[in-house]
C-alpha positions as CSV (number, residue, x, y, z in Angstrom):
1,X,0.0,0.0,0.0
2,X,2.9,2.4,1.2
3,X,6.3,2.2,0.7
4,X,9.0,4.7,2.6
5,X,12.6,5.4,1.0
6,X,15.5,7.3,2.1
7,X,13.1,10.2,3.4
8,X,14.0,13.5,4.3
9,X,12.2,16.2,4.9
10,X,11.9,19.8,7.0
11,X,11.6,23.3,6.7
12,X,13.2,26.4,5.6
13,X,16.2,24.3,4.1
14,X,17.0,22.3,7.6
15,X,16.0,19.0,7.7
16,X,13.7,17.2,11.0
17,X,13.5,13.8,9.5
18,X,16.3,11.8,8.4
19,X,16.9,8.9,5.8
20,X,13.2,7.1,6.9
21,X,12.4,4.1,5.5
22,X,9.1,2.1,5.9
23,X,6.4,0.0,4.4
24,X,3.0,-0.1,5.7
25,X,0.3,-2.7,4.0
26,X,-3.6,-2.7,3.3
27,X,-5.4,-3.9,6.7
28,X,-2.5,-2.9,8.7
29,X,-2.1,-0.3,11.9
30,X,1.2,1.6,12.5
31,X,1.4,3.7,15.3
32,X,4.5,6.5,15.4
33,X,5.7,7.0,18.9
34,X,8.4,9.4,20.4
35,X,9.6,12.3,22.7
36,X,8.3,15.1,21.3
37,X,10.0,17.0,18.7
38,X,11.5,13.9,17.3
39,X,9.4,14.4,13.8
40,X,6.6,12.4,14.2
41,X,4.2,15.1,13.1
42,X,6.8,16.4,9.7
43,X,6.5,12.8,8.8
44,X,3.3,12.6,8.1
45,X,2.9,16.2,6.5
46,X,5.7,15.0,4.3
47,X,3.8,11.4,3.4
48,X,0.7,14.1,2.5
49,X,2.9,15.7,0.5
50,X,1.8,18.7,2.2
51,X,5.6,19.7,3.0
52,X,8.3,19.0,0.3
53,X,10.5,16.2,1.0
54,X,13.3,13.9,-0.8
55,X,13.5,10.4,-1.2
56,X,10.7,8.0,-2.2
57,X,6.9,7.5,-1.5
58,X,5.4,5.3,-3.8
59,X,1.3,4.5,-3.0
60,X,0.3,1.2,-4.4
61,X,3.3,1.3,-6.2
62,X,3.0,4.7,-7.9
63,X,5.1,8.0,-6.8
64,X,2.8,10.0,-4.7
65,X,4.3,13.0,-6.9
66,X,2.6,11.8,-10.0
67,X,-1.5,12.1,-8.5
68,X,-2.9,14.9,-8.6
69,X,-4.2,16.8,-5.7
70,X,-7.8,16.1,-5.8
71,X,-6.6,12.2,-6.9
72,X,-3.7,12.6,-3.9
73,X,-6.9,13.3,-1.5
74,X,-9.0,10.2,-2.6
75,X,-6.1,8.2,-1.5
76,X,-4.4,9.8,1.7
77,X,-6.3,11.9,4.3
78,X,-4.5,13.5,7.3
79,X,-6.0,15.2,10.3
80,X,-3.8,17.6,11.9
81,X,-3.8,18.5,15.2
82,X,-6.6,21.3,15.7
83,X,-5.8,24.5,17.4
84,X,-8.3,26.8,16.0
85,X,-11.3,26.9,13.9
86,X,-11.1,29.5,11.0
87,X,-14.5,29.1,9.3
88,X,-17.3,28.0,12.3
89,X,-19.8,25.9,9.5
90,X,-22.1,23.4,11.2
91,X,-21.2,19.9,12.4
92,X,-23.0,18.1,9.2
93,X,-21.4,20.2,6.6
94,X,-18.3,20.5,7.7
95,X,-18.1,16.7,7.8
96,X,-19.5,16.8,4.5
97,X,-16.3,18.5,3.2
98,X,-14.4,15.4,3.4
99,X,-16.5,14.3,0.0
100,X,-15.2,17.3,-2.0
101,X,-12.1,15.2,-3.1
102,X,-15.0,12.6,-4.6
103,X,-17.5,14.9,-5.9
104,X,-17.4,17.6,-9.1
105,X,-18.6,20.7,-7.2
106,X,-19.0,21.4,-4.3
107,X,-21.6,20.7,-1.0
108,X,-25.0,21.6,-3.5
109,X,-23.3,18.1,-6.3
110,X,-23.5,15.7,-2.9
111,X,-25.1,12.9,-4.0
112,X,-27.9,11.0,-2.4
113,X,-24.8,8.0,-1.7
114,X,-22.7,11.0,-0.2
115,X,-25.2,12.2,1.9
116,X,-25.9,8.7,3.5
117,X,-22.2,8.1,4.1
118,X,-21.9,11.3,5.6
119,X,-24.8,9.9,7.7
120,X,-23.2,7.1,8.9
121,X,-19.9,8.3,9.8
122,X,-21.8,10.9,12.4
123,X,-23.5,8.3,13.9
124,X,-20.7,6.1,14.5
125,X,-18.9,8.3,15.8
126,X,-21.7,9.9,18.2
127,X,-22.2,13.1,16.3
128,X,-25.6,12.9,15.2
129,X,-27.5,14.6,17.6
130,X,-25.2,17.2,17.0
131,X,-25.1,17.4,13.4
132,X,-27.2,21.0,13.3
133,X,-25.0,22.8,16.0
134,X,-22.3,25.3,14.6
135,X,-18.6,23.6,15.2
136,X,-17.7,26.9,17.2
137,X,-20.1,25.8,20.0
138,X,-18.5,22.6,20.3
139,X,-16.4,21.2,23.4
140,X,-12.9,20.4,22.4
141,X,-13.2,16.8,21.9
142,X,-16.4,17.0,20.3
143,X,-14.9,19.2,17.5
144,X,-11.8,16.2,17.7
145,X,-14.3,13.9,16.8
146,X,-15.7,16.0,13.7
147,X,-12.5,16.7,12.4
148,X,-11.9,12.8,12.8
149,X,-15.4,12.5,11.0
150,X,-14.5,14.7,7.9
151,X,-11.5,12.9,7.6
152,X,-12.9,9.0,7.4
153,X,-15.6,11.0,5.0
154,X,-13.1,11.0,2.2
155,X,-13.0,7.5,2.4
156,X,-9.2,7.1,2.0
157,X,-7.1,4.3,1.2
158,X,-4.7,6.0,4.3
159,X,-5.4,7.7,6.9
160,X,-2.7,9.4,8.6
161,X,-3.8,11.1,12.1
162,X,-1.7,13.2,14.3
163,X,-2.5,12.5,18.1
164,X,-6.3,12.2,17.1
165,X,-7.0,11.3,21.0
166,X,-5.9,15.2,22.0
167,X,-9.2,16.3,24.0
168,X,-10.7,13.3,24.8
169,X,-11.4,11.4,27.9
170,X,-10.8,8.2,28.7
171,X,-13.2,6.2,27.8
172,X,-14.1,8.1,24.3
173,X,-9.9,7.8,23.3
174,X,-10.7,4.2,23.9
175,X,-14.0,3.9,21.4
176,X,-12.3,6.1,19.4
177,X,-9.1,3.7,18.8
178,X,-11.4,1.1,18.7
179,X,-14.1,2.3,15.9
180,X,-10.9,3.2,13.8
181,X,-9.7,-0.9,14.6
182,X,-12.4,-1.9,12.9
183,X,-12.5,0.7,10.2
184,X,-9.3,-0.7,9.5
185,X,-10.2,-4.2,9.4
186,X,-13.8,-4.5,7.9
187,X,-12.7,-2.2,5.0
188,X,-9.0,-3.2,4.6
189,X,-7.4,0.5,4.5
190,X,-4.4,1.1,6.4
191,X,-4.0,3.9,9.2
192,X,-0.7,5.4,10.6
193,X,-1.3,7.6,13.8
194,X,0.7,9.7,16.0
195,X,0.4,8.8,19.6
196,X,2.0,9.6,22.9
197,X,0.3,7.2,25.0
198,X,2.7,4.4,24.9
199,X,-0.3,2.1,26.7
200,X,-2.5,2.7,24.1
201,X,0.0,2.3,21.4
202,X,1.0,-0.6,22.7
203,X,-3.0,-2.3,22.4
204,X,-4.2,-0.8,19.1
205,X,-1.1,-1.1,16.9
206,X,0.2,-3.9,14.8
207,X,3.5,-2.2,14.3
208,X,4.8,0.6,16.7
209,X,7.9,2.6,15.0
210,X,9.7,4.6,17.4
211,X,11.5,7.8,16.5
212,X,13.9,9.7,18.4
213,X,16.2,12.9,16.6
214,X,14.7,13.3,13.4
215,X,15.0,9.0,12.9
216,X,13.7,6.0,13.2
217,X,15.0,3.8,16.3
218,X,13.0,0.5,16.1
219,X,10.1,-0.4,13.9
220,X,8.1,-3.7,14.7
221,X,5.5,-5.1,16.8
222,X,4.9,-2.8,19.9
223,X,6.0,-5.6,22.3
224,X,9.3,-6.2,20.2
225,X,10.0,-2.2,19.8
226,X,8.6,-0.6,23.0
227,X,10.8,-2.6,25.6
228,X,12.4,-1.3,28.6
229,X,15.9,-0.4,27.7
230,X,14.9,1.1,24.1
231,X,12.3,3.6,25.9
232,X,15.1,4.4,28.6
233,X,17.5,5.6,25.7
234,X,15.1,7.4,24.4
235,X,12.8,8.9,27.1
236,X,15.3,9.1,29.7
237,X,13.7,7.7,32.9
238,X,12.2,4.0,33.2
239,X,9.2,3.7,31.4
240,X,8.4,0.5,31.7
241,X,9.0,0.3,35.7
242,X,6.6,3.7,35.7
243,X,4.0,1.4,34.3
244,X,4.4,-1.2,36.6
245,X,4.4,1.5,39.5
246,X,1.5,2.6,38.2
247,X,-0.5,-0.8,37.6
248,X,0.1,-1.9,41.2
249,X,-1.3,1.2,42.5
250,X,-4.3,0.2,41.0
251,X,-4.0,-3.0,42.1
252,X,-3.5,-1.6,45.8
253,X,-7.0,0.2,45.5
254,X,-9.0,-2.6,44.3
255,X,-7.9,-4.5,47.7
């Protein structure tokens, strides 16, 4: 589906990422972990081609630099992380943006088809009694779970998302990771995601790549990449013992 080479990429003529390599297939969940700064975010700006880069990204065996835009956008979608909201439209149509990259105008050409998908994806992701309210109005992880929602309405073949459990409590970062699981599965796309919670990294990935400097450290399954001694190097304290710290507390309170 993907395929990484020799990557490089930054800004202003200084590069953040350096010499990444990767391949990520159909069906597949790869979860980019690190201490921030490391480049986690440039590398998926870069795999948009949203930032110019050198080196290779070939989608289903294509260079990414031959599609164009609009054909670019039917095959990758990336949420950013979401600091401000420039243009306050309602929750339904700004979901329904996702479906310009498919359609030949703009919200008026929707189809009947895009209008029912657009349906779906606000129900499934708890948005429908929503869908009339203006975005601006909306708590911080609701408007996380629109943006989320226009994203998966473009129907990608990849979806890259940059922390996309920013704002969210507990128990909606877990349906979240879990709704996107299944996404993965039932329709066999492939999703690379930015995430700094190494615990749930660790459950919803089938490969964890671990980046430290601009580079990738370890890329494999999270058991394999985030062990004890590689997170020391990298995070400088014991992450792993933290955990362990932390589980038995729990533990301690359920006595």
């Amino acid at each position: 589906m993907l395929e990484i080479q020799n990557l490089f990429s930054g800004y202003h003529g200084h590069d953040v990422i350096h010499d990444i390599s990767f391949r990520v297939n159909r069906g597949e969940i790869l979860t980019l972990v690190g201490p921030n700064g490391c480049g986690k975010t440039t590398l998926l700006k870069s795999i948009a081609r949203i930032i110019p880069c050198r080196g290779d990204i070939r989608l289903e065996g294509r260079d990414a630099a031959s599609f164009s835009r609009k054909n670019l956008a039917q095959k990758i979608a990336l949420m950013g992380q979401i600091s401000q909201i420039y243009f306050p439209y309602t929750v339904y149509d700004t979901v329904a943006l996702g479906r310009y990259a498919h359609s030949r105008g703009f919200l008026k050409s929707l189809s009947t088809e895009d209008r029912d998908f657009i349906a779906d994806i606000i129900r499934r992701l708890g948005l429908y009694d929503e869908k009339d309210r203006m975005i601006d109005e909306l708590s911080g992880g609701q408007l996380q779970r629109v943006f989320l929602a226009r994203t998966l309405a473009q129907n990608p073949n990849i979806i890259l998302l940059d922390e996309p459990t920013n704002h969210l409590d507990l128990k909606h970062q877990v349906e979240l990771l879990r709704y996107l699981q299944s996404w993965v599965r039932e329709n066999n796309k492939t999703l690379i995601s930015v995430l700094h919670d190494l615990n749930l990294a660790f459950q919803f990935s089938d490969t964890a790549a671990l980046m430290d400097k601009g580079r990738l450290k370890a890329l494999g399954r999270p058991e394999a990449v985030l062990d004890g001694e590689t997170l020391r190097e990298i995070y400088g304290m014991d992450v792993r013992e933290f955990m362990l710290e932390s589980l038995e507390n729990w533990r301690q309170t359920t006595l």
